[in-house]
C-alpha positions, 0 to 999 in steps of 0.5 A: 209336543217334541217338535224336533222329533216331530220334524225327523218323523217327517224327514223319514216320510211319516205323514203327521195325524190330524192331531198333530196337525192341530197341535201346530196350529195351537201351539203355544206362544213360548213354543213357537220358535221350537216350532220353527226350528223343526219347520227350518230342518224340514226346508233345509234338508229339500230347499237349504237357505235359498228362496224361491223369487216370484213377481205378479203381472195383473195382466187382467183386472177386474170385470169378474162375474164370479160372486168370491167374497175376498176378491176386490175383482169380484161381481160383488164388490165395491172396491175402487180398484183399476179395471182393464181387459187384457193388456197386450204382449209388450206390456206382458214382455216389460214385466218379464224384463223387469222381473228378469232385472230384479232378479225373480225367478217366475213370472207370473201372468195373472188375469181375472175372470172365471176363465180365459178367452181363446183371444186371450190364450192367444196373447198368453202364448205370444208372450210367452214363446218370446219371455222364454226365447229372451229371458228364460225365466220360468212362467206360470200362467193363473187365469182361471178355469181351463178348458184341456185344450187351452192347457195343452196350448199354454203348456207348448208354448213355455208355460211351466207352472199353472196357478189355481188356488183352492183357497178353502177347504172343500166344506166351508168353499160354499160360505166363500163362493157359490159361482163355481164348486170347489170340484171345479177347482181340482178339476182344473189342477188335474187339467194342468197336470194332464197337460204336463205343467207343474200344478201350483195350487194353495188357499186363503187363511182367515176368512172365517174357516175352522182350524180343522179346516186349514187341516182338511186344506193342507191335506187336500193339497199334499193329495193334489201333489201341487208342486207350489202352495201359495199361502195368502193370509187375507187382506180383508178389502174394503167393498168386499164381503169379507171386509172388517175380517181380523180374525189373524196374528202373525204368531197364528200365520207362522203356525200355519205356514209350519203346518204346511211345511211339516204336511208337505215337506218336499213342496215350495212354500210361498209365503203370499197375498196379505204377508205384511199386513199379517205377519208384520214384523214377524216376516222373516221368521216366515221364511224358516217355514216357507221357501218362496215368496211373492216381491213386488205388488200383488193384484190390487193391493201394494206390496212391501218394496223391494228393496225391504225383501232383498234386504230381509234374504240377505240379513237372514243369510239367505241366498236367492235362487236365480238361475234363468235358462238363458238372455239373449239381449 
């Protein structure tokens, strides 16, 4: 396979076929930075060498009743994670502060559970008119499964990206969760488009699934037209169902985030959950695929510190796409 030409049909609006997909994704070794480079021509024509910054408030932890067989936060698991209701505004407003500091460009506010509360929309919008009114940062909200009416709330308030992973492929959804369908989960990306927020919606790689279906989730995405698509690699956890899983190698993990990028050329990539267990020392090369990335902690488990990150933009020559819309302290 002509990668580079691969690339440049892309460029011209060609969608690649499912043989094509699955060639990325079985590309072999020796190929792999030829890959890369079709990848890279793709990102810089739509993003040049700016990555996207994104920082998690785990705002609620824990207490989950749905049965997702990743989760920590699950009904079924066992891990010792914390566990809290939902914090209150000032905490959700120190985290933008520090988000801001650090130079991030969306906050995410994060909170378990099949689908948020009406008291708890309330401190989501409290907190958010004051995040966009003192820090200008952009917000995305990833709270579960939304009623319209709570999208239209979120959406007045500021909320300018909604978070709802499809996490698989429709067929093999049912080997991962059985508490919700994978139809509820496009539902409620079209819930979020509806509102007039930006739909952000992506998977999990690892867990048990074929090639064809890490395809059947690229295409997926691209007909869902989410503006973002968090690829998380999975952190198998310990007291979860999937624990003991190790079915990923970071040469494996950059052939599916190049697959993403030549499936859905236009749309930030974030490189997610599980980058530093899986890619390893291969890290930076992800970013000649993806656009985005995740600094900082995620929900339960640690992430790389900081300081590596913004080292690792800068040795890449990278530039860090930061610009709030205002700060009034």
């Amino acid at each position: 396979m002509d990668w580079l030409l691969l690339a440049d049909r892309v460029l011209t609006g060609e969608e690649i076929t499912d043989d094509e997909a699955l060639s990325i994704l079985n590309c072999p070794d020796d190929e792999l930075l030829l890959l890369l480079q079709g990848a890279y021509r793709i990102r810089q024509t739509y993003y040049g060498n700016k990555v996207k910054l994104n920082m998690i408030m785990n705002a609620k932890s824990g207490l989950c009743p749905e049965n997702c067989g990743y989760c920590s936060q699950s009904s079924l698991s066992t891990a010792s994670i914390p566990t809290y209701k939902m914090v209150n505004k000032d905490t959700i407003l120190q985290g933008a502060k520090r988000a801001y500091e650090a130079k991030i460009g969306t906050y995410c506010i994060v909170a378990s559970g099949r689908g948020p509360s009406d008291k708890e929309i309330d401190v989501v919008v409290s907190a958010v008119k004051e995040i966009k009114e003192t820090y200008g940062l952009k917000v995305c909200a990833c709270l579960g499964i939304l009623k319209p009416e709570q999208a239209l709330r979120l959406k007045e308030a500021g909320v300018d990206r909604y978070n709802h992973n499809i996490n698989t492929s429709k067929e093999h959804h049912p080997y991962i969760t059985t508490s919700h369908t994978y139809d509820d989960r496009v539902r409620t990306v079209e819930t979020v488009k509806e509102a007039g927020m930006s739909p952000c919606s992506g998977v999990i790689i690892g867990m048990k699934e074929t090639k064809q279906d890490v395809i059947a989730m690229a295409r997926s995405l691209k007909a869902l037209d989410a503006d973002s698509i968090p690829v998380n690699f999975l952190h198998a956890i310990d007291g979860t169902p999937l624990a003991g899983t190790k079915d990923l190698n970071p040469r494996y993990c950059l052939k599916v985030l190049a697959l993403f990028r030549y499936m859905n050329p236009t749309k930030e990539i974030r490189i997610s959950g599980g980058r530093e267990v899986n890619l390893r020392s291969l890290q930076p090369l992800g970013l000649y695929a993806a656009n985005s990335i995740f600094v900082g902690d995620y929900l339960t488990t640690a992430g790389q510190e900081k300081h590596a990150d913004f080292q690792m933009i800068e040795d890449l020559g990278f530039d860090i796409d930061f610009a709030p819309a205002s700060y009034a302290i």
